[in-house]
C-alpha positions in Angstrom: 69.5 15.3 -41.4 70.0 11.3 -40.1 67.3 9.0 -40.8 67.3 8.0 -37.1 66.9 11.6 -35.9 63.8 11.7 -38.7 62.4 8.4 -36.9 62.4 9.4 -33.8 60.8 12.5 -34.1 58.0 10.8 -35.9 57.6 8.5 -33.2 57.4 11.4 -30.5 55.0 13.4 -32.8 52.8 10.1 -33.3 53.0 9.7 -29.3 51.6 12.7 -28.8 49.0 12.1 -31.4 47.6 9.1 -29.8 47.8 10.6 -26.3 45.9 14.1 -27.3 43.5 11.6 -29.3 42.9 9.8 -26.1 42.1 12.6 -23.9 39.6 13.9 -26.4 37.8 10.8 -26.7 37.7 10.8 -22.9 36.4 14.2 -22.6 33.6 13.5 -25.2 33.0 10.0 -23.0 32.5 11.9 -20.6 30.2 14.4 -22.1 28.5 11.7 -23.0 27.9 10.6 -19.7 26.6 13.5 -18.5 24.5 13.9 -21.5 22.8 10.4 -20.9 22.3 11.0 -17.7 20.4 14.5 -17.6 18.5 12.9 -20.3 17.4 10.0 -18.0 16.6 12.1 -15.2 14.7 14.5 -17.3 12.8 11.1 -19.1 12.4 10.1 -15.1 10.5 13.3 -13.9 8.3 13.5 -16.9 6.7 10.3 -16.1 7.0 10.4 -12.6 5.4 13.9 -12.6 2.3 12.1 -14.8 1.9 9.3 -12.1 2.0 11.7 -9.2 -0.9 14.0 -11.0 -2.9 11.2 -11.1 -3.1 10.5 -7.1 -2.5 14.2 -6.4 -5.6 15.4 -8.2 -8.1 13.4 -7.7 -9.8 13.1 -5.0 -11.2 10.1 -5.5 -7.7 8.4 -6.0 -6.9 10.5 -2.5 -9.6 8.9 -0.7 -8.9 5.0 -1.9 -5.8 5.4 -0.6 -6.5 6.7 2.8 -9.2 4.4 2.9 -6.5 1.6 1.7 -4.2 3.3 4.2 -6.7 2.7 7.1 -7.4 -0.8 6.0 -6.2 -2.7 3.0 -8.5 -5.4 3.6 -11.9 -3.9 3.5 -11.2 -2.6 -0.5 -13.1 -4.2 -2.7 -11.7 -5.9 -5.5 -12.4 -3.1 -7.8 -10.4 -1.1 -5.8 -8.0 -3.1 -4.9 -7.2 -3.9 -8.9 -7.3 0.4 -9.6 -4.8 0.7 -6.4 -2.7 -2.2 -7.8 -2.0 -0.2 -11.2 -1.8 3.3 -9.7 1.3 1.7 -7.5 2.4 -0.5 -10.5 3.2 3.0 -12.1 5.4 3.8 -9.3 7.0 1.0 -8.5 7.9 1.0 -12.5 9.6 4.5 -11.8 11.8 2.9 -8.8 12.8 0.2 -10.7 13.3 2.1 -13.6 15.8 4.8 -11.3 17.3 1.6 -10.0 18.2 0.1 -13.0 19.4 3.7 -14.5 21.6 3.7 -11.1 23.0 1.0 -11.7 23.8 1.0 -15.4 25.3 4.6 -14.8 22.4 6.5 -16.2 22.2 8.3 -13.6 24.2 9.9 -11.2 24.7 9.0 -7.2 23.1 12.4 -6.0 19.8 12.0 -8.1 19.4 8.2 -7.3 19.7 9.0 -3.6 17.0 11.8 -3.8 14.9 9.5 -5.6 15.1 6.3 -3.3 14.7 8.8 0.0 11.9 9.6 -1.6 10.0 6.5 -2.5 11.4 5.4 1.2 9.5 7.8 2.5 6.1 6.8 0.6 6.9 3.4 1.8 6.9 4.5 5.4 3.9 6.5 5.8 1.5 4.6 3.3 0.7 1.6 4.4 -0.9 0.6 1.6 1.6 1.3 -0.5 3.6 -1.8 1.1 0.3 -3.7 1.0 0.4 -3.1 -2.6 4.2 -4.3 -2.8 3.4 -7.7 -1.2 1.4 -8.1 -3.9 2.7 -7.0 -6.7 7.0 -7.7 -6.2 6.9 -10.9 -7.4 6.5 -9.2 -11.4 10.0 -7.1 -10.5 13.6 -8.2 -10.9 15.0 -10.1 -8.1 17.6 -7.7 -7.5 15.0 -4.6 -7.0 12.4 -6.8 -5.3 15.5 -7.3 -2.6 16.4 -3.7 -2.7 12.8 -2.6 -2.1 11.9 -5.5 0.5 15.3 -3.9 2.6 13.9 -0.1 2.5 10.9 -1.6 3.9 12.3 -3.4 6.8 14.8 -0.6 7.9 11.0 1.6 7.7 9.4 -0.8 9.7 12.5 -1.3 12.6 12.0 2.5 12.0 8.9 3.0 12.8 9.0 0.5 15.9 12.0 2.3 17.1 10.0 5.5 17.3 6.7 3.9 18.3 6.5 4.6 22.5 4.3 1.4 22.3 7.1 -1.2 20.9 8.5 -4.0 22.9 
Protein backbone atom coordinates (compact mmCIF):
# COMPACT_ATOMS: atom_id res chain seq x y z
CA UNK A 1 0.00 0.00 0.00
CA UNK A 2 1.16 3.90 -1.04
CA UNK A 3 1.83 6.22 1.71
CA UNK A 4 -0.59 8.72 0.13
CA UNK A 5 -3.48 6.25 0.11
CA UNK A 6 -2.44 5.51 4.08
CA UNK A 7 -2.65 9.48 4.53
CA UNK A 8 -5.62 9.96 3.29
CA UNK A 9 -7.51 7.52 4.96
CA UNK A 10 -6.19 8.79 8.14
CA UNK A 11 -7.37 12.09 7.43
CA UNK A 12 -11.07 10.76 6.54
CA UNK A 13 -11.02 8.53 9.62
CA UNK A 14 -9.74 11.59 11.86
CA UNK A 15 -12.60 13.74 10.01
CA UNK A 16 -15.07 11.62 11.15
CA UNK A 17 -13.63 11.54 14.55
CA UNK A 18 -13.91 15.15 15.12
CA UNK A 19 -17.40 15.37 13.57
CA UNK A 20 -18.97 12.32 15.76
CA UNK A 21 -16.93 14.12 18.74
CA UNK A 22 -18.81 17.24 17.89
CA UNK A 23 -22.22 15.84 17.80
CA UNK A 24 -21.78 14.17 21.10
CA UNK A 25 -20.64 17.21 22.87
CA UNK A 26 -23.70 18.83 21.39
CA UNK A 27 -26.05 16.34 22.51
CA UNK A 28 -24.59 16.38 26.10
CA UNK A 29 -24.87 20.46 25.71
CA UNK A 30 -27.88 20.04 25.18
CA UNK A 31 -28.74 17.71 27.91
CA UNK A 32 -27.30 19.93 29.82
CA UNK A 33 -29.56 22.56 29.02
CA UNK A 34 -32.40 20.83 29.69
CA UNK A 35 -30.99 19.55 32.84
CA UNK A 36 -30.30 23.25 34.15
CA UNK A 37 -33.37 24.21 33.26
CA UNK A 38 -35.83 21.68 35.06
CA UNK A 39 -33.57 22.26 37.88
CA UNK A 40 -34.32 26.05 37.84
CA UNK A 41 -37.87 25.62 37.47
CA UNK A 42 -38.00 23.01 40.08
CA UNK A 43 -35.61 25.56 42.54
CA UNK A 44 -38.41 28.29 41.21
CA UNK A 45 -41.67 26.44 42.49
CA UNK A 46 -40.14 25.39 45.77
CA UNK A 47 -39.71 28.89 46.86
CA UNK A 48 -42.52 30.24 45.18
CA UNK A 49 -44.79 27.62 46.66
CA UNK A 50 -43.25 28.81 50.29
CA UNK A 51 -44.16 32.50 49.53
CA UNK A 52 -47.63 31.71 48.32
CA UNK A 53 -48.31 29.50 51.71
CA UNK A 54 -47.54 32.39 53.61
CA UNK A 55 -50.49 34.74 52.13
CA UNK A 56 -52.59 31.75 51.28
CA UNK A 57 -52.87 30.52 54.90
CA UNK A 58 -53.14 33.01 56.92
CA UNK A 59 -55.73 34.85 57.40
CA UNK A 60 -54.39 37.55 58.81
CA UNK A 61 -51.91 38.03 55.80
CA UNK A 62 -55.46 37.67 53.63
CA UNK A 63 -57.07 40.38 55.43
CA UNK A 64 -53.90 43.10 55.20
CA UNK A 65 -54.06 42.61 51.83
CA UNK A 66 -57.66 43.15 51.13
CA UNK A 67 -57.58 45.79 53.54
CA UNK A 68 -54.28 47.12 51.45
CA UNK A 69 -56.34 46.35 48.39
CA UNK A 70 -59.21 48.58 49.42
CA UNK A 71 -56.85 51.33 50.53
CA UNK A 72 -53.13 51.37 50.64
CA UNK A 73 -53.09 54.48 52.46
CA UNK A 74 -54.88 53.85 55.57
CA UNK A 75 -52.16 50.79 56.55
CA UNK A 76 -50.24 51.58 59.23
CA UNK A 77 -46.72 51.54 59.12
CA UNK A 78 -46.49 48.31 60.69
CA UNK A 79 -48.42 47.00 58.10
CA UNK A 80 -47.27 48.62 55.51
CA UNK A 81 -43.44 47.39 56.37
CA UNK A 82 -44.97 43.32 56.84
CA UNK A 83 -46.77 43.98 53.25
CA UNK A 84 -43.50 45.43 51.90
CA UNK A 85 -41.56 41.98 52.67
CA UNK A 86 -44.41 39.56 51.87
CA UNK A 87 -44.25 41.31 48.18
CA UNK A 88 -40.39 41.67 48.38
CA UNK A 89 -40.56 37.72 48.30
CA UNK A 90 -42.47 37.83 45.17
CA UNK A 91 -41.15 40.29 43.34
CA UNK A 92 -37.66 38.28 44.10
CA UNK A 93 -39.31 35.25 42.38
CA UNK A 94 -40.15 37.46 39.07
CA UNK A 95 -36.93 38.78 38.95
CA UNK A 96 -35.33 35.73 39.67
CA UNK A 97 -37.67 33.83 36.55
CA UNK A 98 -36.62 36.89 34.61
CA UNK A 99 -33.15 36.65 34.92
CA UNK A 100 -33.29 32.67 34.47
CA UNK A 101 -35.26 33.63 31.11
CA UNK A 102 -32.93 35.47 30.06
CA UNK A 103 -29.78 33.65 30.84
CA UNK A 104 -31.48 30.48 29.22
CA UNK A 105 -32.26 28.77 32.53
CA UNK A 106 -35.38 28.42 31.68
CA UNK A 107 -37.31 27.74 28.87
CA UNK A 108 -39.92 30.14 26.78
CA UNK A 109 -43.08 28.09 27.80
CA UNK A 110 -42.40 28.13 31.59
CA UNK A 111 -41.28 31.86 31.63
CA UNK A 112 -44.54 32.78 29.79
CA UNK A 113 -46.68 30.89 32.45
CA UNK A 114 -44.86 32.49 34.99
CA UNK A 115 -45.05 36.31 33.87
CA UNK A 116 -49.04 35.59 32.96
CA UNK A 117 -49.09 34.79 36.15
CA UNK A 118 -47.54 37.53 38.27
CA UNK A 119 -49.47 39.81 35.45
CA UNK A 120 -52.36 38.66 36.68
CA UNK A 121 -51.54 39.48 40.55
CA UNK A 122 -50.56 42.82 39.23
CA UNK A 123 -53.98 43.37 37.78
CA UNK A 124 -56.34 42.45 40.38
CA UNK A 125 -54.21 43.56 43.60
CA UNK A 126 -53.88 46.82 43.83
CA UNK A 127 -51.73 46.81 46.44
CA UNK A 128 -49.53 44.74 45.02
CA UNK A 129 -48.58 47.68 42.46
CA UNK A 130 -48.70 50.02 45.46
CA UNK A 131 -46.15 47.90 46.84
CA UNK A 132 -44.09 48.01 43.47
CA UNK A 133 -43.98 51.83 43.46
CA UNK A 134 -42.32 51.43 46.46
CA UNK A 135 -40.14 48.92 46.41
CA UNK A 136 -38.72 48.91 42.30
CA UNK A 137 -36.18 51.18 42.87
CA UNK A 138 -33.96 47.97 44.86
CA UNK A 139 -34.54 45.84 41.34
CA UNK A 140 -32.35 45.83 38.14
CA UNK A 141 -33.19 48.48 35.73
CA UNK A 142 -33.91 46.05 33.19
CA UNK A 143 -36.71 44.10 35.33
CA UNK A 144 -37.96 47.40 37.01
CA UNK A 145 -38.75 48.28 33.08
CA UNK A 146 -40.17 44.97 32.33
CA UNK A 147 -42.40 45.03 35.38
CA UNK A 148 -43.39 48.88 35.06
CA UNK A 149 -44.69 47.74 31.15
CA UNK A 150 -46.87 44.66 32.51
CA UNK A 151 -48.37 47.19 34.63
CA UNK A 152 -49.28 49.77 32.22
CA UNK A 153 -50.67 47.27 29.52
CA UNK A 154 -52.91 46.13 33.10
CA UNK A 155 -53.93 49.44 33.65
CA UNK A 156 -54.87 50.49 29.67
CA UNK A 157 -56.45 47.03 30.37
CA UNK A 158 -58.41 47.63 32.86
CA UNK A 159 -59.62 51.11 31.46
CA UNK A 160 -60.44 49.43 28.24
CA UNK A 161 -62.87 47.16 30.10
CA UNK A 162 -63.99 49.68 32.66
CA UNK A 163 -67.79 51.00 31.14
CA UNK A 164 -66.82 54.22 33.12
CA UNK A 165 -63.48 55.20 31.13
CA UNK A 166 -63.19 58.27 28.97
Amino acid sequence: MNWDAIATVAEVASAIAVVVSLIYLALQVRQNTVAQQGSTHHQFLSTQTTANQLIGGSAEVCELIEKANEDFASITSAERFRLLFIYYDHFNQWEFAFDSRENALMGPNVWNKIDSGYALVAELTPSFRDTWAIIKGSFPHEFGEHVDNVIAENKMSRLGNDENAI
